[in-house]
PDB file as gemmi writes it, atoms N, CA and C in Angstrom:
CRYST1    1.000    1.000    1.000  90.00  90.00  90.00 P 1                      
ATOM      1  N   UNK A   1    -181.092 -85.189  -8.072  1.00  0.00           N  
ATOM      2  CA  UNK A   1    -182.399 -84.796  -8.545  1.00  0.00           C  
ATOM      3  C   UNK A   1    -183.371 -85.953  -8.409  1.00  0.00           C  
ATOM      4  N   UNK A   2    -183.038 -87.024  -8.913  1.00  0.00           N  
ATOM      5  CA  UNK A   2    -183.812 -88.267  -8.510  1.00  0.00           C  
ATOM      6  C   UNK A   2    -184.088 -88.681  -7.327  1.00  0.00           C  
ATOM      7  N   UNK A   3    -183.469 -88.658  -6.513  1.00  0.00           N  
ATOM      8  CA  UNK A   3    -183.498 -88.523  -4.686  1.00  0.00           C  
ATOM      9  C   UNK A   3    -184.523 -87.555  -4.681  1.00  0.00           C  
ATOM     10  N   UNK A   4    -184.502 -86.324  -4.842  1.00  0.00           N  
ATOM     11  CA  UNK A   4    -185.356 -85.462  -4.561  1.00  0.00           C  
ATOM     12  C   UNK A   4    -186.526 -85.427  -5.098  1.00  0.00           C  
ATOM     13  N   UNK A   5    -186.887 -86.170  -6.008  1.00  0.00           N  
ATOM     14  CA  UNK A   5    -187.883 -85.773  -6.987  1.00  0.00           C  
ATOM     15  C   UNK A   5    -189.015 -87.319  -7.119  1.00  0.00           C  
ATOM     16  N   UNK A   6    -188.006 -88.428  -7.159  1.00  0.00           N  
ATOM     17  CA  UNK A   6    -188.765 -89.958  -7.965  1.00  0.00           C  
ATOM     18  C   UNK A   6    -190.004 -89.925  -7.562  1.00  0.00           C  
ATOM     19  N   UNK A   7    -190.265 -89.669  -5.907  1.00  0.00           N  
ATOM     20  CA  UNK A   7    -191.440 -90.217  -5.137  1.00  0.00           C  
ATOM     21  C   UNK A   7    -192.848 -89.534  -5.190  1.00  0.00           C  
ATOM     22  N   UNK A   8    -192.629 -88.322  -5.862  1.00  0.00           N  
ATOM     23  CA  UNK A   8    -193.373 -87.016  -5.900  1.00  0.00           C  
ATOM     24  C   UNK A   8    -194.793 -87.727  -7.017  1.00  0.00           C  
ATOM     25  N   UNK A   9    -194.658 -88.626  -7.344  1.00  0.00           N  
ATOM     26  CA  UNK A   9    -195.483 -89.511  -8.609  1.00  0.00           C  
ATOM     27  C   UNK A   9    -196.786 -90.977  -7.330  1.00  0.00           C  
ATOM     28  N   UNK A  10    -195.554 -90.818  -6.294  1.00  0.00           N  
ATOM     29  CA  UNK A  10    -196.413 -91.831  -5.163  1.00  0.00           C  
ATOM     30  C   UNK A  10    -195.540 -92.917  -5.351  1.00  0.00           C  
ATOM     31  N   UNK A  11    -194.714 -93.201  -6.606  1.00  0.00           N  
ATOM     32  CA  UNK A  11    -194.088 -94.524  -6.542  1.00  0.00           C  
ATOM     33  C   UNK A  11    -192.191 -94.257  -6.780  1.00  0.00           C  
ATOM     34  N   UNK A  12    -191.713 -94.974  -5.703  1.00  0.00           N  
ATOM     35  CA  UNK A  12    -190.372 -94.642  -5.770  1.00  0.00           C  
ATOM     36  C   UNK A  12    -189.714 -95.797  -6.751  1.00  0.00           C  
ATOM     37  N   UNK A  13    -189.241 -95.351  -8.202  1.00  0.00           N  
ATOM     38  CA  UNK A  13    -189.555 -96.054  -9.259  1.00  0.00           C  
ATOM     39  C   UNK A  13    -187.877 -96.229 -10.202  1.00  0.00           C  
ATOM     40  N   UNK A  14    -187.609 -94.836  -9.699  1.00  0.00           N  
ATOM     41  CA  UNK A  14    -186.212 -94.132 -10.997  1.00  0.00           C  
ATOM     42  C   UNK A  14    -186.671 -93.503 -11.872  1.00  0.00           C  
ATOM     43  N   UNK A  15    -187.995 -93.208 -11.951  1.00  0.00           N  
ATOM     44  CA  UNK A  15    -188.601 -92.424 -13.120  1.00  0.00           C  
ATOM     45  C   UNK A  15    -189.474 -91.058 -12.688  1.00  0.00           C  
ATOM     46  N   UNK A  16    -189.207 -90.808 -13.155  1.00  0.00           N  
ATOM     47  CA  UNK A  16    -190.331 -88.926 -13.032  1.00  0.00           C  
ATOM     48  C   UNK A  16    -191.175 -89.044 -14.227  1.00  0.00           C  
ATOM     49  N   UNK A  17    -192.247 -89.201 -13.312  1.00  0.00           N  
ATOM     50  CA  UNK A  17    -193.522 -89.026 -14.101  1.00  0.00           C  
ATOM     51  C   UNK A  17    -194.017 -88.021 -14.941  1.00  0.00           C  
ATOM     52  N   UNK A  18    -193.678 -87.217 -14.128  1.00  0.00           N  
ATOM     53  CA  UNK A  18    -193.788 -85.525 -15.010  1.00  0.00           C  
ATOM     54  C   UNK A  18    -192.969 -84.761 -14.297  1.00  0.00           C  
ATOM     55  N   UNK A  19    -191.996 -84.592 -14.714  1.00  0.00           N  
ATOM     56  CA  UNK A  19    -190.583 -83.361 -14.049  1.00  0.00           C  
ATOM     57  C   UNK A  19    -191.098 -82.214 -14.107  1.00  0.00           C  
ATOM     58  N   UNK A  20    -192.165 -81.515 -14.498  1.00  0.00           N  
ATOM     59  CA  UNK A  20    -192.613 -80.125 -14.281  1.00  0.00           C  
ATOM     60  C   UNK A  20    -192.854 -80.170 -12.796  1.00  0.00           C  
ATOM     61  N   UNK A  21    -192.620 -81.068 -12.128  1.00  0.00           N  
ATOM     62  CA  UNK A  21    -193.529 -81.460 -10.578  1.00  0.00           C  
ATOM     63  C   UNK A  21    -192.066 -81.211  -9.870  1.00  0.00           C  
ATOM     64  N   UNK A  22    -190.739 -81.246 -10.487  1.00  0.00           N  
ATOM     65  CA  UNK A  22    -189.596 -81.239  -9.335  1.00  0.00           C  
ATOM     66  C   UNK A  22    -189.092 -80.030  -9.202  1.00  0.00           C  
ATOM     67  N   UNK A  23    -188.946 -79.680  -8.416  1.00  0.00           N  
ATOM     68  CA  UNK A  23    -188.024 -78.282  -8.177  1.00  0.00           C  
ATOM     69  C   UNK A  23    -186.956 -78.745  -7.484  1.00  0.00           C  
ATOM     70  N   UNK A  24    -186.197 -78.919  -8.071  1.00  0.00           N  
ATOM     71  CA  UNK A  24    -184.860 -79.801  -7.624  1.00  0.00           C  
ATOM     72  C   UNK A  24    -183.899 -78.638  -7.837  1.00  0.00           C  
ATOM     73  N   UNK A  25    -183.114 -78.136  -7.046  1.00  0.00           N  
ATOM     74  CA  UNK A  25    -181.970 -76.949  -7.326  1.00  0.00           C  
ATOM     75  C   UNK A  25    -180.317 -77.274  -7.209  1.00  0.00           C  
ATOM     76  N   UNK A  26    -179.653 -77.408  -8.097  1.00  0.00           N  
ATOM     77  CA  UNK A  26    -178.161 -78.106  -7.881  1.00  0.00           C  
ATOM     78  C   UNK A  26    -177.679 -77.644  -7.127  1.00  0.00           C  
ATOM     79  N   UNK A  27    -177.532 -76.846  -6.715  1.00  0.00           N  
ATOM     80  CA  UNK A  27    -177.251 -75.824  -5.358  1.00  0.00           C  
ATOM     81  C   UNK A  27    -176.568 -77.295  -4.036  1.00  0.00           C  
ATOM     82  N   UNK A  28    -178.045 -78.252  -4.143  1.00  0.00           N  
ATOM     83  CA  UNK A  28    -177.659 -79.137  -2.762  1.00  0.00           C  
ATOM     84  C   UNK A  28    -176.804 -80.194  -3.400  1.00  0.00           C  
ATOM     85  N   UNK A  29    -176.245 -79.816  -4.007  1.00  0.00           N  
ATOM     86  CA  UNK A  29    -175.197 -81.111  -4.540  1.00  0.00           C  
ATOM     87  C   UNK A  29    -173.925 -80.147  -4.844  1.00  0.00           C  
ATOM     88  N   UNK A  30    -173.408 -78.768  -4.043  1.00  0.00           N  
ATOM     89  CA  UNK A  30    -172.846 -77.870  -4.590  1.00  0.00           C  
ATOM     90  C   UNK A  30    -171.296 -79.119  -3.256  1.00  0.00           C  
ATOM     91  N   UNK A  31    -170.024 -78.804  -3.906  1.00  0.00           N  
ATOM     92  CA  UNK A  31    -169.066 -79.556  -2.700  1.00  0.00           C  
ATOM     93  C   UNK A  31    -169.019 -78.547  -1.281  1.00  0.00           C  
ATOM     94  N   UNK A  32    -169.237 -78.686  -0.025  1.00  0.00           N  
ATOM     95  CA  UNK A  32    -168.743 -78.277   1.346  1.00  0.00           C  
ATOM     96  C   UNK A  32    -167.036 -77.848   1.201  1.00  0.00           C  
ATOM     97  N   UNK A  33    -166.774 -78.632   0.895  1.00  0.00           N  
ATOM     98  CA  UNK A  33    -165.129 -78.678   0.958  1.00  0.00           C  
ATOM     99  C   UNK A  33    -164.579 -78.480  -0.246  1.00  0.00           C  
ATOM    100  N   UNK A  34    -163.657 -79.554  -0.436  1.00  0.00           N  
ATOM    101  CA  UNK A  34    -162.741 -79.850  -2.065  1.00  0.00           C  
ATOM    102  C   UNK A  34    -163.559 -80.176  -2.549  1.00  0.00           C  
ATOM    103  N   UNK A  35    -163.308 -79.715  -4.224  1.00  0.00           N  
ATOM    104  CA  UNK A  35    -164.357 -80.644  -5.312  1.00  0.00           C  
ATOM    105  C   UNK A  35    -163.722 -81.885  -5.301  1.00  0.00           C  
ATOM    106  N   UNK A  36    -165.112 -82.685  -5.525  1.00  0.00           N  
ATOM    107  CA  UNK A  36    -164.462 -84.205  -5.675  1.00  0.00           C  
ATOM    108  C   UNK A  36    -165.551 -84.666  -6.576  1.00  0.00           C  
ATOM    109  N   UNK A  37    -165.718 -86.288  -6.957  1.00  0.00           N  
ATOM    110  CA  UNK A  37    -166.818 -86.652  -7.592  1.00  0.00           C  
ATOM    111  C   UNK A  37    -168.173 -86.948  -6.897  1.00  0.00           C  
ATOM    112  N   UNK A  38    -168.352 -86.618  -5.669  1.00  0.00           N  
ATOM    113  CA  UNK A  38    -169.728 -86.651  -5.245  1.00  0.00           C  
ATOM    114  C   UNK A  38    -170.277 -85.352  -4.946  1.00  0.00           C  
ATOM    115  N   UNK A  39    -169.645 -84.143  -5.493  1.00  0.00           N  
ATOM    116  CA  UNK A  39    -170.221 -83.004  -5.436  1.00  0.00           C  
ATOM    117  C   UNK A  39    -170.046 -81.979  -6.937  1.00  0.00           C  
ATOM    118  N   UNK A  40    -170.684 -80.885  -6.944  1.00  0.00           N  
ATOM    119  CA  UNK A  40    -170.320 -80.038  -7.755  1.00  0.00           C  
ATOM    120  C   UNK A  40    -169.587 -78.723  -7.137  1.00  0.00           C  
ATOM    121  N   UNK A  41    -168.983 -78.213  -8.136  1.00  0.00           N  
ATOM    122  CA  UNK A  41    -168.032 -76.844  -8.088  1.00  0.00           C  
ATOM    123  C   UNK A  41    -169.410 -75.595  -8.225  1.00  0.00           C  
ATOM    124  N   UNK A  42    -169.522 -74.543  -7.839  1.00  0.00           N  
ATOM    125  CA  UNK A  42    -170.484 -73.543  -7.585  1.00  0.00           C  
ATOM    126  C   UNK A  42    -170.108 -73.570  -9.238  1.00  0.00           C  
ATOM    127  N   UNK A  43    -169.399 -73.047  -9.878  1.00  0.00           N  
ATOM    128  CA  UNK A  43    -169.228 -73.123 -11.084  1.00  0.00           C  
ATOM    129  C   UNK A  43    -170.449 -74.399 -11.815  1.00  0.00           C  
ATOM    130  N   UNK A  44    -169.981 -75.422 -11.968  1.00  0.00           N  
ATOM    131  CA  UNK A  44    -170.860 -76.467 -12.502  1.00  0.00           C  
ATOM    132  C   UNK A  44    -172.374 -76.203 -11.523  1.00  0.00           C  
ATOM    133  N   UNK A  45    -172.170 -75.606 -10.587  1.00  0.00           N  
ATOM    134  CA  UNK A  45    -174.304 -75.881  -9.991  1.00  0.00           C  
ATOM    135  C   UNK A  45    -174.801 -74.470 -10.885  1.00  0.00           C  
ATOM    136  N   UNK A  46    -174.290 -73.623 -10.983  1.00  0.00           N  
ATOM    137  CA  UNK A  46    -174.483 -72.267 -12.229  1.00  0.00           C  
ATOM    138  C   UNK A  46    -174.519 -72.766 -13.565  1.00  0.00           C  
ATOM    139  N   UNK A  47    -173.926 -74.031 -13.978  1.00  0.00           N  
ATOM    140  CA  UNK A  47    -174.248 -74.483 -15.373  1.00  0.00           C  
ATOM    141  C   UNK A  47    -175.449 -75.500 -15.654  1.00  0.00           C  
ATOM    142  N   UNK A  48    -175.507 -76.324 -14.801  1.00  0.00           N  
ATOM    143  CA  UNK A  48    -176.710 -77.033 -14.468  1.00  0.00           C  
ATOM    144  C   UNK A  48    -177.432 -76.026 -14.047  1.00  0.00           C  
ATOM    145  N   UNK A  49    -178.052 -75.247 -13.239  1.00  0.00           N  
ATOM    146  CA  UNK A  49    -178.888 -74.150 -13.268  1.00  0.00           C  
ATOM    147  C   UNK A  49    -179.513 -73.837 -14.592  1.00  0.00           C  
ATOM    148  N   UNK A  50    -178.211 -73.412 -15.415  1.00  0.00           N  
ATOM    149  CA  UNK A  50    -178.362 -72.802 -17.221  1.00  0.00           C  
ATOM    150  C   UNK A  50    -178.822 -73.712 -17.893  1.00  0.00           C  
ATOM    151  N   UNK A  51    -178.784 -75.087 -17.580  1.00  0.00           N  
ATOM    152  CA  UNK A  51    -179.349 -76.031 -18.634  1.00  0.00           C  
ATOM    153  C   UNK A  51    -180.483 -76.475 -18.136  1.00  0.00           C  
ATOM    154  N   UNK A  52    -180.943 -75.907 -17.052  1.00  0.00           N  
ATOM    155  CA  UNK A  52    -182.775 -75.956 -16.631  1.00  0.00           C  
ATOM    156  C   UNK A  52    -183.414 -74.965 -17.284  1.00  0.00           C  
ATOM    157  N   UNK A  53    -182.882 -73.639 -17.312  1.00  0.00           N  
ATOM    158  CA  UNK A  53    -183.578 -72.643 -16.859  1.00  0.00           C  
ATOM    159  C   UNK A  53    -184.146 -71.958 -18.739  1.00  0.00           C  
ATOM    160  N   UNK A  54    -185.354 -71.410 -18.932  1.00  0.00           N  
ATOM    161  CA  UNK A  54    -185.927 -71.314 -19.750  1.00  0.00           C  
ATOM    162  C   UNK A  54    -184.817 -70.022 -20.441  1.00  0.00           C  
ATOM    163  N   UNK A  55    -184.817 -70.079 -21.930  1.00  0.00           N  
ATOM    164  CA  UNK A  55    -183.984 -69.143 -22.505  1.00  0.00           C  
ATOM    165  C   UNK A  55    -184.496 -68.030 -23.309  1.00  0.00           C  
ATOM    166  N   UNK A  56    -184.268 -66.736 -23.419  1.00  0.00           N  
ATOM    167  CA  UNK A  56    -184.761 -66.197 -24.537  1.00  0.00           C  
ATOM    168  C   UNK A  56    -184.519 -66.303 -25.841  1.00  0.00           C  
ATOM    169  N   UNK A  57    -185.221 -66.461 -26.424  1.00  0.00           N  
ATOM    170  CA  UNK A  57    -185.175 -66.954 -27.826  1.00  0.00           C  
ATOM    171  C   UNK A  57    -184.801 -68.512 -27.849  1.00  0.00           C  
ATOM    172  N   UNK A  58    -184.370 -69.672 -27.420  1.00  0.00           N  
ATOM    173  CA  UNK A  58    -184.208 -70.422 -27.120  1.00  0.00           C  
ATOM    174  C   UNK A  58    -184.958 -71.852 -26.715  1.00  0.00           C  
ATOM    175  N   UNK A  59    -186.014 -71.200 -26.493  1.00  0.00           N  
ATOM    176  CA  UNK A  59    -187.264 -71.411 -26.341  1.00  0.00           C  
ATOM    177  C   UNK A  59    -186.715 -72.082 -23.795  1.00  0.00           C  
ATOM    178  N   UNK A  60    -187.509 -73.717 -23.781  1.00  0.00           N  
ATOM    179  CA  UNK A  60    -187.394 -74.135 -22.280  1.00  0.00           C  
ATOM    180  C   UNK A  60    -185.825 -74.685 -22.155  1.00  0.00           C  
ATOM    181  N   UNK A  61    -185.933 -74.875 -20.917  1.00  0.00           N  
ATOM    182  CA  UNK A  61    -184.352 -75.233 -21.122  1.00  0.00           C  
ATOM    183  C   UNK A  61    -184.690 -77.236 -20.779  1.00  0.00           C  
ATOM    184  N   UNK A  62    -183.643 -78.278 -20.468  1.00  0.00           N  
ATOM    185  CA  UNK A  62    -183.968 -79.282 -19.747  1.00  0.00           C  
ATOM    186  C   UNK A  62    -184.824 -79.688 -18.801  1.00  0.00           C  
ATOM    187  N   UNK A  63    -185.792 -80.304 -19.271  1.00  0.00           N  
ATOM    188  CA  UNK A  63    -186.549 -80.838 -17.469  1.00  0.00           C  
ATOM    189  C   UNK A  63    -185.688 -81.782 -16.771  1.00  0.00           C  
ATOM    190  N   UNK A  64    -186.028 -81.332 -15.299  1.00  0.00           N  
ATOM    191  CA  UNK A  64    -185.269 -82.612 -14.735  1.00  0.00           C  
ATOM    192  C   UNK A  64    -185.307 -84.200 -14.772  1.00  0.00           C  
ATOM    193  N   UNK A  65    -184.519 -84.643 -14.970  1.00  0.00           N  
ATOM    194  CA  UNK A  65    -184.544 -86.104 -15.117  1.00  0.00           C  
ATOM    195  C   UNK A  65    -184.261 -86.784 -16.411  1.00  0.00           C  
ATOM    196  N   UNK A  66    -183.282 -85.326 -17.192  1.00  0.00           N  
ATOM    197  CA  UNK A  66    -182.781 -85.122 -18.572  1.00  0.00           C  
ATOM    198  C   UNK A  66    -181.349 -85.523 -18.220  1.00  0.00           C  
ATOM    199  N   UNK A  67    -180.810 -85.400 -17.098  1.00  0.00           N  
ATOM    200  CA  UNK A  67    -179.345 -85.562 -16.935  1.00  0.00           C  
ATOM    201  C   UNK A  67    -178.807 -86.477 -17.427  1.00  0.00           C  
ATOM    202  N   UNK A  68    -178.767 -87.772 -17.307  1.00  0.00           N  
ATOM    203  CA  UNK A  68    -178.184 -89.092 -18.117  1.00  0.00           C  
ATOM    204  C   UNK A  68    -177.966 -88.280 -19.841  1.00  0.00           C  
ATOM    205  N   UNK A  69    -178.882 -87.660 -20.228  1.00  0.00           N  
ATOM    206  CA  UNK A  69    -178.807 -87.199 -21.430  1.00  0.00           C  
ATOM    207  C   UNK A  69    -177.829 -85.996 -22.226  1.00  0.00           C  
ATOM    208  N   UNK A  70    -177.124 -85.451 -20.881  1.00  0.00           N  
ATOM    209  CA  UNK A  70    -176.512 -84.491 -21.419  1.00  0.00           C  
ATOM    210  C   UNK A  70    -175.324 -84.445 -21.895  1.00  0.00           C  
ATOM    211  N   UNK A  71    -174.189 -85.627 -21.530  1.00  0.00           N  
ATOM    212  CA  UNK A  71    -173.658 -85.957 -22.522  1.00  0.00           C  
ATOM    213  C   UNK A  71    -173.188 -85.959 -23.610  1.00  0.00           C  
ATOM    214  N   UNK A  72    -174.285 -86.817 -24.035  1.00  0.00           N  
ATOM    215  CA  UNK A  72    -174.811 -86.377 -25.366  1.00  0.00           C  
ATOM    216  C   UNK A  72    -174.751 -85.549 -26.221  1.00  0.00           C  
ATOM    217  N   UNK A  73    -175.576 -83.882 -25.445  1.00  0.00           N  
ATOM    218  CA  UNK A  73    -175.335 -83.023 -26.354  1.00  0.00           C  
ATOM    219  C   UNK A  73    -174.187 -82.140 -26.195  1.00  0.00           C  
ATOM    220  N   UNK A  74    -173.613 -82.477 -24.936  1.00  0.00           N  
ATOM    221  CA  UNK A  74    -172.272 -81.676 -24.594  1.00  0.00           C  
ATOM    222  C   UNK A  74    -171.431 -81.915 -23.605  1.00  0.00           C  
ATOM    223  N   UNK A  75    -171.237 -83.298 -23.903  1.00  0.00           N  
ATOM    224  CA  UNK A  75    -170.078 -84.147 -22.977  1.00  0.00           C  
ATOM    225  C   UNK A  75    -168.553 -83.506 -23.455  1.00  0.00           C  
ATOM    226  N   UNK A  76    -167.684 -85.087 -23.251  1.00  0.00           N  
ATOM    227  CA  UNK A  76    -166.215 -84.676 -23.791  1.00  0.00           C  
ATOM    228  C   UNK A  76    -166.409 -84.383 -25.104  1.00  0.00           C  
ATOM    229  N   UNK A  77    -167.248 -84.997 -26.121  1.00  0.00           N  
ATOM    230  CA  UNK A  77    -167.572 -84.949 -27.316  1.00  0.00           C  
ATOM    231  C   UNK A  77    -168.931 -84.428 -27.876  1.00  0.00           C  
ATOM    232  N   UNK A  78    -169.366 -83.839 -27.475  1.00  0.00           N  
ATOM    233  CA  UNK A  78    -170.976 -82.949 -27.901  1.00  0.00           C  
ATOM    234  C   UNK A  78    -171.363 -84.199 -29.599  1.00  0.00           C  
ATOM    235  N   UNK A  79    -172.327 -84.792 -29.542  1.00  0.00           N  
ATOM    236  CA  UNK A  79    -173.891 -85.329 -30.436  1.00  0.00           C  
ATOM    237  C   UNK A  79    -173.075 -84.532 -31.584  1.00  0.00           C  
ATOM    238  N   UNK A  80    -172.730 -84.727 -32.869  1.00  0.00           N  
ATOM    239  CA  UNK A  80    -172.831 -84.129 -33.696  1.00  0.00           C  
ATOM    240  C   UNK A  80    -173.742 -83.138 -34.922  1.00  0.00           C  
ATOM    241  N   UNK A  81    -174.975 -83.763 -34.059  1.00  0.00           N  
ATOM    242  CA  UNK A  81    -176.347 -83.232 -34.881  1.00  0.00           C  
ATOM    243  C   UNK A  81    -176.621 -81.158 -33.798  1.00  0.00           C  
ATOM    244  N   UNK A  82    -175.770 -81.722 -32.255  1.00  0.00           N  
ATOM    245  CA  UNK A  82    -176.437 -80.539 -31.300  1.00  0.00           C  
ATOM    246  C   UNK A  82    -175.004 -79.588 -31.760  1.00  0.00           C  
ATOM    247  N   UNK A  83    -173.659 -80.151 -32.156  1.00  0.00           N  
ATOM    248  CA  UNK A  83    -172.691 -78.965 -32.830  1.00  0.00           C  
ATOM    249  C   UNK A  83    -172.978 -78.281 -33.701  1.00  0.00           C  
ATOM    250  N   UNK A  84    -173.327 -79.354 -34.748  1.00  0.00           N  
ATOM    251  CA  UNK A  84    -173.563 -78.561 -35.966  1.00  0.00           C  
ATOM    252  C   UNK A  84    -174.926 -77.858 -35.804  1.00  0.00           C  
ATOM    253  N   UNK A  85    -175.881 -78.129 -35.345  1.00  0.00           N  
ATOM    254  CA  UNK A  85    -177.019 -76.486 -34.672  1.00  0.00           C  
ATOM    255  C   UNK A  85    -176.443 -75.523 -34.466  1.00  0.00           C  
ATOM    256  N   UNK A  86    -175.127 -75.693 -33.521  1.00  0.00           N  
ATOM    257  CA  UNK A  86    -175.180 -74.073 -32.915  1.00  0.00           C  
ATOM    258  C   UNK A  86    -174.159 -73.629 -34.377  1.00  0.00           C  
ATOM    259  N   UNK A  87    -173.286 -74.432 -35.216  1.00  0.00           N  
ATOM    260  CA  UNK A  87    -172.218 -73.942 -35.479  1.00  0.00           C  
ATOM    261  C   UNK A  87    -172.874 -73.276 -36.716  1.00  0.00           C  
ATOM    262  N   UNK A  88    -174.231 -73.711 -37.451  1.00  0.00           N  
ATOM    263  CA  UNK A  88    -174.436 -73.654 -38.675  1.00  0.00           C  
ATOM    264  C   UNK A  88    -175.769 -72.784 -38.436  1.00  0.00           C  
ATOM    265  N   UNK A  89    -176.497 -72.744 -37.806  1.00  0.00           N  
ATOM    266  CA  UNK A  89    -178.048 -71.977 -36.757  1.00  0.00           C  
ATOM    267  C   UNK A  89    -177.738 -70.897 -36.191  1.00  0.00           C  
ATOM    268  N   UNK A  90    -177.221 -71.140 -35.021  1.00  0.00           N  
ATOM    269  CA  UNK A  90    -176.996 -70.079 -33.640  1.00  0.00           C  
ATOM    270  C   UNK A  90    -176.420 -69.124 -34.122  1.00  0.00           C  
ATOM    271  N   UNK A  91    -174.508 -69.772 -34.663  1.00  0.00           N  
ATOM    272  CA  UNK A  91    -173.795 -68.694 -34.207  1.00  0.00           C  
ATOM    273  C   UNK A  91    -173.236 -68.311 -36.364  1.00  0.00           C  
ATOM    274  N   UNK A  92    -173.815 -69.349 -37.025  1.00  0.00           N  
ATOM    275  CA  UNK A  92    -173.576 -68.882 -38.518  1.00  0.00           C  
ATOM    276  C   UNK A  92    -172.248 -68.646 -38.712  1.00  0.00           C  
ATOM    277  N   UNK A  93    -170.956 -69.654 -38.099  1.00  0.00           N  
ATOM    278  CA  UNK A  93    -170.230 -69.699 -38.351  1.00  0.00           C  
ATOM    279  C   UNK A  93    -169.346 -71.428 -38.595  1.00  0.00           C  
ATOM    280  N   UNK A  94    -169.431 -71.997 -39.544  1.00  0.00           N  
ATOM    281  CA  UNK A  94    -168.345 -73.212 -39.397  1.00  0.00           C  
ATOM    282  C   UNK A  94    -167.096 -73.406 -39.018  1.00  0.00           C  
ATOM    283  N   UNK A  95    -166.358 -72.412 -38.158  1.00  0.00           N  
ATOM    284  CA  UNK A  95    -165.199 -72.533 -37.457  1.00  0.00           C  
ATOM    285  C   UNK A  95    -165.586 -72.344 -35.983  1.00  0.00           C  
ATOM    286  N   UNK A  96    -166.987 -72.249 -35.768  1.00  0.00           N  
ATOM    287  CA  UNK A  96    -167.048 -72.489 -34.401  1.00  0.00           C  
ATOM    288  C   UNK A  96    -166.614 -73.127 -33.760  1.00  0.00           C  
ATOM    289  N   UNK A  97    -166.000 -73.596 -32.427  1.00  0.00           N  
ATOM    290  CA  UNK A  97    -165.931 -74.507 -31.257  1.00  0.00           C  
ATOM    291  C   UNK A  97    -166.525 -74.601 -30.339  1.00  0.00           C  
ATOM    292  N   UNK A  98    -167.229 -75.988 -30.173  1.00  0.00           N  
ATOM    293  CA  UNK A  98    -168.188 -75.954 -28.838  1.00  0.00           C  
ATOM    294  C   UNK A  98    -167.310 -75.513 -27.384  1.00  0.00           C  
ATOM    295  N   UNK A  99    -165.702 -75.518 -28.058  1.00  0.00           N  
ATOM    296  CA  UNK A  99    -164.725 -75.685 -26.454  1.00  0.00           C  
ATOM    297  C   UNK A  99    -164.961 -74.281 -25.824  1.00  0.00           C  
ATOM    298  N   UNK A 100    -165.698 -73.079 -27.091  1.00  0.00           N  
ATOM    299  CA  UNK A 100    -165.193 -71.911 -26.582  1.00  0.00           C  
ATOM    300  C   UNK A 100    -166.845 -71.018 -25.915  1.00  0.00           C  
ATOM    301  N   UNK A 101    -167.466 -72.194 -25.756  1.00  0.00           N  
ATOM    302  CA  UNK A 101    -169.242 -71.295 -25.406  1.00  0.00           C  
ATOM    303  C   UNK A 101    -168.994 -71.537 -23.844  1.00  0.00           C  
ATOM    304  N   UNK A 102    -169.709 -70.296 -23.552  1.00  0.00           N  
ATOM    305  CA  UNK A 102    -169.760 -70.270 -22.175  1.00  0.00           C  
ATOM    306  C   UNK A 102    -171.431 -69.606 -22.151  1.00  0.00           C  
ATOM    307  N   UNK A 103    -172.028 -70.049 -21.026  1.00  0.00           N  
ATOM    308  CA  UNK A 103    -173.619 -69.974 -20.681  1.00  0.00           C  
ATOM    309  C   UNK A 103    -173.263 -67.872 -20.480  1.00  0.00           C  
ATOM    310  N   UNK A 104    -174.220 -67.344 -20.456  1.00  0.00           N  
ATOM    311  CA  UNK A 104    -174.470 -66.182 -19.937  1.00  0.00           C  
ATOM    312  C   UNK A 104    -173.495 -65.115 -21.022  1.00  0.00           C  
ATOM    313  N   UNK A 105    -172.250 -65.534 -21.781  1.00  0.00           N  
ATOM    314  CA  UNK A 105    -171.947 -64.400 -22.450  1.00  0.00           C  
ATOM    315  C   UNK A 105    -172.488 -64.376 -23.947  1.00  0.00           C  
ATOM    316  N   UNK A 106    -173.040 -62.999 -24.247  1.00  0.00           N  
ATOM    317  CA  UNK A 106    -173.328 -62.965 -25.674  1.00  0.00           C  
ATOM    318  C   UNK A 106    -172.421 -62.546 -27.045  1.00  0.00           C  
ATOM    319  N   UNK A 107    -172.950 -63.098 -28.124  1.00  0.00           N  
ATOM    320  CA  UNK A 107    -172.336 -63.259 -29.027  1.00  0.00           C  
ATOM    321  C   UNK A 107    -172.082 -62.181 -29.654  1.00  0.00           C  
ATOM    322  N   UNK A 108    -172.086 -61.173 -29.079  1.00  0.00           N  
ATOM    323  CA  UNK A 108    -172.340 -59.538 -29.857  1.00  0.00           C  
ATOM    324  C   UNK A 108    -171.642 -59.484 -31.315  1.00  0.00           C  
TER     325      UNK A 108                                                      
END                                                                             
């Protein structure tokens, strides 16, 4: 995304000036071949997709140039402030697990 996006400001920097300006699609970082670590699984470019893309009720999703940040809220260990949102907010249950959310299915 930074490849695609830094220079769009005039200065090739590491920074995005304003990420509303990138249309960066994970798609081109999807693997040709085997997954390995310099590509993604169509799987993971559909989840990065989901963590751009604006939600209902949810309000926007990530701008680009949020990535370093995600981690954070849902690495090996998900931010404890972004668990306890969904576990105690979202889904109004304290036996939730972040292990068991998947993007696109609902909570019926």
């Amino acid at each position: 995304m930074l490849k695609a996006c830094d220079t769009k400001d005039g200065v090739e920097d590491g920074v995005l000036e304003d990420p509303t300006r990138c249309h960066f699609d994970p798609k081109e970082l999807q693997c040709q071949g085997s997954d390995g670590t310099a590509c993604l699984t169509a799987e993971q470019v559909e989840t990065a997709r989901a963590i751009y893309a604006e939600r209902e009720g949810c309000g926007s999703g990530f701008e680009p140039g949020s990535e370093l940040g995600w981690a954070t809220m849902a690495g090996p260990k998900p931010f404890a402030i972004g668990s306890d949102f969904f576990k105690y907010v979202v889904f109004q249950n304290p036996d939730w697990d972040y292990k068991t959310f998947r993007f696109g299915r609902r909570r019926d």
